[in-house]
C-alpha positions as CSV (number, residue, x, y, z in Angstrom):
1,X,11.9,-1.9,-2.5
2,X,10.9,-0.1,0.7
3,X,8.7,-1.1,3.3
4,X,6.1,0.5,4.6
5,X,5.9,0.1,8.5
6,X,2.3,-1.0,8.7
7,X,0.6,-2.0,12.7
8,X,-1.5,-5.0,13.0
9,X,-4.3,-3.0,13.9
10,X,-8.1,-2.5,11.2
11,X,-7.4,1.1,10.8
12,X,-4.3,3.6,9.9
13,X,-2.8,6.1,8.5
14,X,0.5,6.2,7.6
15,X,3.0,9.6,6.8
16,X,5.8,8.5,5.0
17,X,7.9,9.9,1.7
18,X,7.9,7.5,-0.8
19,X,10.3,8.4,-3.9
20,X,10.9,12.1,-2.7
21,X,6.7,12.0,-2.6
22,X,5.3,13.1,0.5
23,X,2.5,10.3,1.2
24,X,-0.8,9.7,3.3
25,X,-2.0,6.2,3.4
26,X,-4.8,5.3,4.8
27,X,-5.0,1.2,5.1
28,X,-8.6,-0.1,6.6
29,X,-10.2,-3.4,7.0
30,X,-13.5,-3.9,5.9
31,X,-15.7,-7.4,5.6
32,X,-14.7,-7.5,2.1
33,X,-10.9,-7.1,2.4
34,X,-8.4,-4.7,3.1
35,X,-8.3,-1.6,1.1
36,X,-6.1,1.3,0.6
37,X,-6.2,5.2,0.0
38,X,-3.3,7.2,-1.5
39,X,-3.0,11.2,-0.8
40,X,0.6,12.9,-1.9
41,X,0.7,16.7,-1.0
42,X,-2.6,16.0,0.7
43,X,-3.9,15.5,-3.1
44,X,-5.9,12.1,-3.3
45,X,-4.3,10.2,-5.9
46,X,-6.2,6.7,-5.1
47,X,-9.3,5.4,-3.0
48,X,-10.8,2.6,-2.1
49,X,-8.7,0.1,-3.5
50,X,-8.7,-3.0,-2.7
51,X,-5.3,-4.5,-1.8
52,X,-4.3,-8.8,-3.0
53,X,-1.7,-10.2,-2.7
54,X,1.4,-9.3,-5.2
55,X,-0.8,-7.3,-7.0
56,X,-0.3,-3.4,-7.6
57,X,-2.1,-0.5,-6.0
58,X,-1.8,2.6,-8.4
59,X,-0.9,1.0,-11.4
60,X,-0.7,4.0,-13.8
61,X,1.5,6.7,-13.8
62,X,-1.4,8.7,-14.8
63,X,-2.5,9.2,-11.3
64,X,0.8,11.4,-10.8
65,X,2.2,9.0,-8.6
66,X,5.7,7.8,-9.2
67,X,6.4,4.3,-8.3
68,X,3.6,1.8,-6.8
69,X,2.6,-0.4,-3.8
70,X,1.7,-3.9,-3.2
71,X,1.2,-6.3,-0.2
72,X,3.2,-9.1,0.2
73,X,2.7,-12.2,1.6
74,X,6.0,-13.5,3.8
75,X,4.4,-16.8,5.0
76,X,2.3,-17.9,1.6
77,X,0.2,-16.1,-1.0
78,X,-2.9,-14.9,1.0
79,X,-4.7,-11.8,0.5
80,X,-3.8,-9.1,3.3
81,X,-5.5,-9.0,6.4
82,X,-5.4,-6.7,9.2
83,X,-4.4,-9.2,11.6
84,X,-1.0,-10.0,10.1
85,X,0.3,-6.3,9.0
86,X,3.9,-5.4,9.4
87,X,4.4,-9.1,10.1
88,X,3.4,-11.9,7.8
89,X,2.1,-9.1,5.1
90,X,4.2,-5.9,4.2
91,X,3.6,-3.1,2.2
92,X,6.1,-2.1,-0.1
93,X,6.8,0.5,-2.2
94,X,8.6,0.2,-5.6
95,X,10.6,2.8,-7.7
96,X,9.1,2.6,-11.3
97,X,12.7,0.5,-12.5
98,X,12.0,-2.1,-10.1
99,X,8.4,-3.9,-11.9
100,X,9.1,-2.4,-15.7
């Protein structure tokens, strides 16, 4: 797995190649949760998602992404929150082998 440096801070985007992809993320706070957008080659690929805890971002290869994302909670099993990124929740990114 690979982490993505995230910064504690309600809006980013991140540059970053993920499995030879090169990838925009956009991660953003809203009242509802903390949701995610996914660009490779400047193509969007996702929007809007939300983002839980454990639980995969792009989930189908249909989306031409290879591999996916999730948050991770290192102190419990909360739901993401701006406040604790690159800290208590990480994003990482898995090669398809590593959640088959």
């Amino acid at each position: 797995m690979q982490i993505v440096p995230t910064l504690a801070v309600p809006s980013q985007t991140i540059t970053v190649a993920l499995g030879n992809q090169p990838c925009s993320i956009a991660v953003y706070q809203k009242s509802t949760g903390l949701f995610l957008d996914l660009a490779v080659n400047s193509v969007p690929i996702i929007s809007g998602v939300l983002c839980l805890h454990t639980v995969l971002i792009v989930r189908d290869a249909y989306f031409g992404f290879t591999g996916d994302l999730a948050f991770l909670d290192q102190q419990g099993a909360d739901d993401p929150h701006y406040t604790g990124l690159g800290s208590r929740w990480v994003l990482g990114y898995m090669e398809p082998w590593q959640f088959i």
